[in-house]
N, C-alpha and C positions, 0 to 999 in steps of 0.2 A: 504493500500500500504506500510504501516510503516515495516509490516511483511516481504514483498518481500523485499524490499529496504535490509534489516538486514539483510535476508538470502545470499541475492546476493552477498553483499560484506562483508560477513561472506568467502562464496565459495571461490571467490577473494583474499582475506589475505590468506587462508590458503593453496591457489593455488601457491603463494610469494612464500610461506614459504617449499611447497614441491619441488616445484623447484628451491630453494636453490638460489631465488633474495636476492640480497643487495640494490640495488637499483630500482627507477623507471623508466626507460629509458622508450621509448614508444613501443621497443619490449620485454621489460618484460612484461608492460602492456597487450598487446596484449597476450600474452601468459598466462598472468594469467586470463584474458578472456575466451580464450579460453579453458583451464583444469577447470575451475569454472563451465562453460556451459556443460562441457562434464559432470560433476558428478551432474547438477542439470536439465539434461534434457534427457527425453527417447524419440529416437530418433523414433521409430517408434512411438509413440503419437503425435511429431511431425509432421511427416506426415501427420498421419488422420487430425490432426486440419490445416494444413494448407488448406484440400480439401474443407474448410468450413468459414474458419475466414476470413473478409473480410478485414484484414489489419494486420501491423506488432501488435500493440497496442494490437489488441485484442486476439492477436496469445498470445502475452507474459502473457497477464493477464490470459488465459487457462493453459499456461504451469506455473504457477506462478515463472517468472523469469523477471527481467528488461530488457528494451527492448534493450539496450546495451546488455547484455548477451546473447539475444537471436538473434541480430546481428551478433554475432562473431561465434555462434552456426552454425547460416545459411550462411553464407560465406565458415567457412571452411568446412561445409558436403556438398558442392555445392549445396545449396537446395535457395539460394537468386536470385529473378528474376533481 
């Protein structure tokens, strides 16, 4: 998990950094969530794993992303029940 963990918020920093944050407010947060998920997650694979994984947990661990990213992923493609 050491791996995902570093990739994820490897995405996240340099999500900041593209989108020109200075600070952390909790809608930069958000935002840098959001573009982190976008570049660490293909949205049709998404899909297919979702017809099959029987929870958030093991959705994330197929897509290897943390389950915070893979939150923010499924909220905003409206794909979160």
């Amino acid at each position: 998990m050491r791996a995902v963990h570093d990739r994820c918020a490897l995405a996240h920093e340099l999500a900041h950094a593209a989108l020109g944050h200075r600070d952390d407010r909790p809608k930069h947060e958000m935002q840098a969530d959001f573009l982190a998920a976008h570049n660490l997650i293909d949205a049709d694979k998404c899909r297919e794993a979702i017809k099959w994984a029987p929870d958030v947990g093991r959705l994330a661990t197929e897509l290897d992303v943390s389950t915070r990213l893979l939150m923010a992923f499924l909220h905003h493609n409206k794909m979160a029940s």
